[in-house]
C-alpha positions in Angstrom: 19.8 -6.5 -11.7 18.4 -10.2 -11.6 21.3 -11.8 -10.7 21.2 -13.4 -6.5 22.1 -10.4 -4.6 22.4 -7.6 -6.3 19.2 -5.9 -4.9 20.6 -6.8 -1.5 24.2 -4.8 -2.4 21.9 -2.0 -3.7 19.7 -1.9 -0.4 23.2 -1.7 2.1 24.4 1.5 -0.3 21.1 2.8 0.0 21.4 2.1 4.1 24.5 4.9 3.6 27.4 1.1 3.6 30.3 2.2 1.6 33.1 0.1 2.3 33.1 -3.8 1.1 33.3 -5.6 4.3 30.5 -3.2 5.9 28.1 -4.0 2.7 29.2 -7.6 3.7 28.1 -7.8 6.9 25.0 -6.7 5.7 24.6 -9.5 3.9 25.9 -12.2 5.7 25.4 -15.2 3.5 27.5 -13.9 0.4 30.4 -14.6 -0.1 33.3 -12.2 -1.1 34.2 -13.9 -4.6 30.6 -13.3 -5.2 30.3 -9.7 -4.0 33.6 -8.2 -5.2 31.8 -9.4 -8.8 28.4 -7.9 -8.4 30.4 -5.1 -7.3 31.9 -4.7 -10.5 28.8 -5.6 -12.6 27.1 -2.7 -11.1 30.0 -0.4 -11.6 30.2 -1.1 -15.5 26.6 -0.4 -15.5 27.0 2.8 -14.1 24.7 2.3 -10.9 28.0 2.5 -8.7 31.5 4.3 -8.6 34.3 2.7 -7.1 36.2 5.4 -5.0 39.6 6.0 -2.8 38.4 6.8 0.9 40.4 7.8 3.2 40.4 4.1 4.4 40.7 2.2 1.2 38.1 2.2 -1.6 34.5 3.0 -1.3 31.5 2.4 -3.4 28.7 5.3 -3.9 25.6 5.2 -5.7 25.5 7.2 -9.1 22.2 9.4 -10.2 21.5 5.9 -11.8 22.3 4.1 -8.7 20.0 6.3 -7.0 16.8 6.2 -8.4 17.3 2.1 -8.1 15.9 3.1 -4.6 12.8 3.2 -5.4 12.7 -0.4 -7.1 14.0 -1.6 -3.7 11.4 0.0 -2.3 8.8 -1.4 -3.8 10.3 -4.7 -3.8 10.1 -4.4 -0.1 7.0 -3.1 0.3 5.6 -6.5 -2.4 7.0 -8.9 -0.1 5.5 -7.2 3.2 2.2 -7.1 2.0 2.4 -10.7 0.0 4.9 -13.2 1.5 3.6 -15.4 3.8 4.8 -14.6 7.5 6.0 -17.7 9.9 9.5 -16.8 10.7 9.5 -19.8 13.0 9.5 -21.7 9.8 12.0 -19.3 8.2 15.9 -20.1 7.3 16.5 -16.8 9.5 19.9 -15.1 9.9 20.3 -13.3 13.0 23.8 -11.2 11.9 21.5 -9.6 8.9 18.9 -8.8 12.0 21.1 -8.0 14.4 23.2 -5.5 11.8 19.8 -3.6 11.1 19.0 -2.8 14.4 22.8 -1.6 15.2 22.1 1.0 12.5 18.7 2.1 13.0 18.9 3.0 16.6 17.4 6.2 18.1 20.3 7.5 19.9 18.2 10.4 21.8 16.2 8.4 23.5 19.1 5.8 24.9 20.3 6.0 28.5 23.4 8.8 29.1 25.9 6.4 30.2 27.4 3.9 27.4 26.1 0.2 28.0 26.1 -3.3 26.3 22.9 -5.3 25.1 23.9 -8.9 25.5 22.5 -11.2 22.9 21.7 -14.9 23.7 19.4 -15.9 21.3 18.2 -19.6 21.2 20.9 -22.0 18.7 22.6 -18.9 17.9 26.2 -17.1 18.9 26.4 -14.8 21.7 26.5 -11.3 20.5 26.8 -7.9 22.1 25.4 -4.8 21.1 27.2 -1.6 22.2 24.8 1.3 22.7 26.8 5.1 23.3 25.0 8.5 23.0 26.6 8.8 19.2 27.4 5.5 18.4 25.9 1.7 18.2 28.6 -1.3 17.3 27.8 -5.0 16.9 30.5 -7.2 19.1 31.3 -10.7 19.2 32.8 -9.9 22.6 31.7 -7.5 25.3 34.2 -4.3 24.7 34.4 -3.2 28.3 30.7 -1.7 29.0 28.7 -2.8 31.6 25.4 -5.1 30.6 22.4 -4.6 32.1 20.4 -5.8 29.7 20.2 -9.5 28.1 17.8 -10.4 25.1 16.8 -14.0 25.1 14.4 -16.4 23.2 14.1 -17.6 19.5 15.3 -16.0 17.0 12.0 -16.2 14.9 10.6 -13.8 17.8 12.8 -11.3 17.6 12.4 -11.0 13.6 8.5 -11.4 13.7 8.6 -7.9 15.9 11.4 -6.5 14.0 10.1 -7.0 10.8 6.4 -5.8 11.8 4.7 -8.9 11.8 3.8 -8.4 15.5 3.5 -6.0 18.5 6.6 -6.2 20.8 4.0 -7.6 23.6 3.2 -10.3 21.5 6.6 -11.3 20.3 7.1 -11.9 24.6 4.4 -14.2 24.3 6.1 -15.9 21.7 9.3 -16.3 23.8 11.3 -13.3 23.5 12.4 -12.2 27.1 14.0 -8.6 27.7 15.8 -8.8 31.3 17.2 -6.3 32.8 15.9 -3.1 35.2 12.5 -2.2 34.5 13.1 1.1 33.1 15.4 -0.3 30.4 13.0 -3.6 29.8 10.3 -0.8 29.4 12.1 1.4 27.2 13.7 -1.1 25.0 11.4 -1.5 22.0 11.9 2.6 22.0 15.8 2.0 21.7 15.2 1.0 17.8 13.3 2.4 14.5 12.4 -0.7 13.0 13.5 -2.4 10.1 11.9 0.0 7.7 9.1 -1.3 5.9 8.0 -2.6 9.2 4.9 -0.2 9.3 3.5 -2.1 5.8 0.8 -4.5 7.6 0.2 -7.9 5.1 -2.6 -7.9 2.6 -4.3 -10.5 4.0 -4.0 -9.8 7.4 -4.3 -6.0 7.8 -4.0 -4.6 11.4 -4.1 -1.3 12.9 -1.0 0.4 13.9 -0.3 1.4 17.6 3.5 2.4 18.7 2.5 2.3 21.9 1.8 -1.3 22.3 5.6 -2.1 22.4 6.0 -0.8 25.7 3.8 -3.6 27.4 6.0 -5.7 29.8 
């Protein structure tokens, strides 16, 4: 379980990835020599099961597998509360960002009609986030929708509010612009569940908790 990546393979079958290439893009930076081996290394330890899908082979989590959750977890929750927080200073990836918040979006509260969030962050591809009542897909191409939305800005902005470090308003002030009508600009941050150890503040740094803060434009 020490080896570079495995926890992260763990996390996407925890985050309900079953396939290889959607635990890939999960994990952006590995590379697939590297993760068809983890792969294996889990499955002769018995923390995976390699399956036939209806779409090719799958991976799911044993009982063993499992109960790994909860050493992600706390993993997680060690690094919110002790790692230091500068994202500007940060090797950031913006697929691995952008791949969270195109599964943890809160479809009841989007817009009836299907739309595109266009992504034009700073030094970074242009990406597209489809948005239906049902259904969220991450583009490199607009698929057809309209886009009345475009997020702009660094990238280290964008992760500082995604990852909890700071209040939506403040992650504006750090250069992250929303455009777009003003209802959608003010209903964006409520779009998204954030990543999910987001609500763990840092132990040096603790602050209070307000979800309504986000909805300052």
């Amino acid at each position: 379980m020490g080896g570079r990546w495995t926890i992260l393979i763990v996390r996407e079958l925890l985050c309900g990835n079953r396939r290889f290439n959607d635990v890939r893009r999960g994990i952006p930076r590995i590379s697939r020599t590297v993760l068809s081996e983890r792969l294996q290394a889990l499955t002769r330890t018995g923390a995976i099961q390699r399956v036939e899908g209806a779409s090719g082979p799958e991976y799911i989590l044993t009982q063993a597998g499992q109960e790994l959750g909860e050493l992600v977890k706390a993993y997680a929750t060690w690094g919110q509360r002790w790692l230091p927080r500068r994202p500007e200073q940060e090797d950031l990836d913006a697929e691995a960002v952008l791949v969270d918040m195109e599964r943890r979006v809160c479809f009841e509260k989007l817009p009836p009609n299907p739309f595109v969030i266009r992504f034009e962050l700073r030094k970074r591809p242009l990406r597209f986030l489809l948005l239906k009542k049902f259904e969220a897909a991450l583009c490199s191409s607009n698929p057809g929708f309209p886009e009345p939305i475009r997020v702009c800005g660094p990238l280290s902005a964008l992760v500082a509010w995604w990852r909890g470090d700071v209040t939506f308003a403040v992650a504006q002030r750090e250069g992250l612009q929303v455009d777009g009508p003003r209802d959608m600009r003010r209903d964006f941050p409520e779009w998204f569940q954030r990543y999910m150890f987001a609500h763990i503040p840092p132990a040096s740094q603790p602050r209070k908790a307000d979800a309504r803060e986000g909805r300052a434009l």
